[in-house]
C-alpha positions as a printed NumPy array, in Angstrom:
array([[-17.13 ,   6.093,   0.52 ],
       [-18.662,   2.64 ,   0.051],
       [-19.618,   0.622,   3.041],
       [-19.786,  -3.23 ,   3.471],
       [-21.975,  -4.795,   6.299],
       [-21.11 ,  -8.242,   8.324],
       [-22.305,  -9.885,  11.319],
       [-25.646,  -9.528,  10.406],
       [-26.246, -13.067,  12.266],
       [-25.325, -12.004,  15.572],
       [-27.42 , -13.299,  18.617],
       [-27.759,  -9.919,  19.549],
       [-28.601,  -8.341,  16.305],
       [-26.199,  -6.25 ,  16.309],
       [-23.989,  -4.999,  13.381],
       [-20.648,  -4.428,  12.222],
       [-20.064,  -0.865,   9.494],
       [-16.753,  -1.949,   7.689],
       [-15.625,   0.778,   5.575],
       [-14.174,  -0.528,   2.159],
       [-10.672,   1.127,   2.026],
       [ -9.133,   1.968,  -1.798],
       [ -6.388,  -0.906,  -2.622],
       [ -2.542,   0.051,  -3.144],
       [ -2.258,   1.175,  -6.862],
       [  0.384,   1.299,  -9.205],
       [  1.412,   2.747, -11.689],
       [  4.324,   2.436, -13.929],
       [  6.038,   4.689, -16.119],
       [  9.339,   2.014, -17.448],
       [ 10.316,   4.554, -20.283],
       [ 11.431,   7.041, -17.28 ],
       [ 12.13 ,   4.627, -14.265],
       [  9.119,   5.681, -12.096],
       [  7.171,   3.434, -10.189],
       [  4.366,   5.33 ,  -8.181],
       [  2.619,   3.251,  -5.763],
       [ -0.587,   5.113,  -4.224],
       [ -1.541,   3.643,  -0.218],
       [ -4.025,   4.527,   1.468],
       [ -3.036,   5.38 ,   5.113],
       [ -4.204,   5.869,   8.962],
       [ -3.579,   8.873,  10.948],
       [ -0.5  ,   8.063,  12.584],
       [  0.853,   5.399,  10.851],
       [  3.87 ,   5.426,   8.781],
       [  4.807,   3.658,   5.142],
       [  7.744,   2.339,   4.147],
       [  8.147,   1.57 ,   0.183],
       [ 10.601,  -1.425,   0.019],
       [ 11.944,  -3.422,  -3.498],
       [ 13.773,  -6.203,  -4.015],
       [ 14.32 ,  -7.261,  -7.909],
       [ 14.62 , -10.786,  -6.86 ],
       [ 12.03 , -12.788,  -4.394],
       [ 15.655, -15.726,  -4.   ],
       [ 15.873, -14.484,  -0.465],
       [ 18.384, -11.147,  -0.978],
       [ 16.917,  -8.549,   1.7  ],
       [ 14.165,  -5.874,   0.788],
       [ 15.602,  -2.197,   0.825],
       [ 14.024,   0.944,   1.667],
       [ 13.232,   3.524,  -0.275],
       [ 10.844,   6.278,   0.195],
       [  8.9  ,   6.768,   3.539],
       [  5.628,   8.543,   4.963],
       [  3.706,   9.172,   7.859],
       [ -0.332,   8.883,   7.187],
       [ -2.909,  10.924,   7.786],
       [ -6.223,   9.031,   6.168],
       [ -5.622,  10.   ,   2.91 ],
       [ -4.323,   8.211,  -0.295],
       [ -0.378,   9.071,  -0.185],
       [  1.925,   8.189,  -3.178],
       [  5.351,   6.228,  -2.515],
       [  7.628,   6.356,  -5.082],
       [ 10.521,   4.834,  -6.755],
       [ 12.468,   6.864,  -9.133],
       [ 15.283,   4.205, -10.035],
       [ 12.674,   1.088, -11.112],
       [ 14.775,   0.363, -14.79 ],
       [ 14.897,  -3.265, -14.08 ],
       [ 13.085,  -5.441, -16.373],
       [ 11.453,  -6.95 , -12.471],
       [ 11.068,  -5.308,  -9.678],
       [  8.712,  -6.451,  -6.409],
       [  7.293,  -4.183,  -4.066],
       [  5.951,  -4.123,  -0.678],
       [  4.766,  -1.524,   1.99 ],
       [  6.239,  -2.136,   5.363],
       [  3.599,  -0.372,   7.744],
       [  5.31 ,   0.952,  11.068]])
C-alpha cells in the first residue's frame, strides 16, 4: 500500500495520511468481445459499468453491477465488438 502525505504546512503541524488507491484498469480482449474493467471499491458502495459507443449525447446503458467491499472488483462487458466503445463507472 503506498501512502502520499499533504498538509504538511498546517499552522498546527498537523498531517494528512492519503492512501494512494489503484486506478480503474482495462483490459481488452476485441478478438472475443470482452472488455474487463478492474475498480477498486469501498465497503458499501456499489458500481455500475455503463457504455455508450457514441459520446453525440445518446444515453449511457447499464450493464454489469457490484456492491464493494475494499477490494479491486472486475466489471465486465461481454458484448464490446464495436470498433468504439466508452465507458464509465456510475458509483451509487
Amino acid at each position: 500500500m503506498a501512502l502520499a502525505t499533504a498538509g504538511l504546512n498546517n499552522a498546527d503541524g498537523q498531517v494528512t495520511i492519503v492512501e494512494a488507491r489503484p486506478a480503474i484498469r482495462c483490459n481488452l480482449d476485441p478478438t472475443k468481445g470482452v472488455a474487463l474493467l478492474s475498480v477498486p471499491t469501498v465497503q458499501g458502495a456499489h458500481y455500475v459499468l455503463e457504455f455508450n459507443d457514441s459520446l453525440s449525447g445518446t444515453p449511457w446503458q447499464s450493464l454489469a453491477a457490484v456492491v464493494g467491499d475494499g477490494t479491486v472488483k472486475t466489471l465486465t462487458d461481454s458484448s464490446a465488438t464495436n470498433h468504439q466503445r466508452f465507458y464509465r463507472v456510475r458509483i451509487e
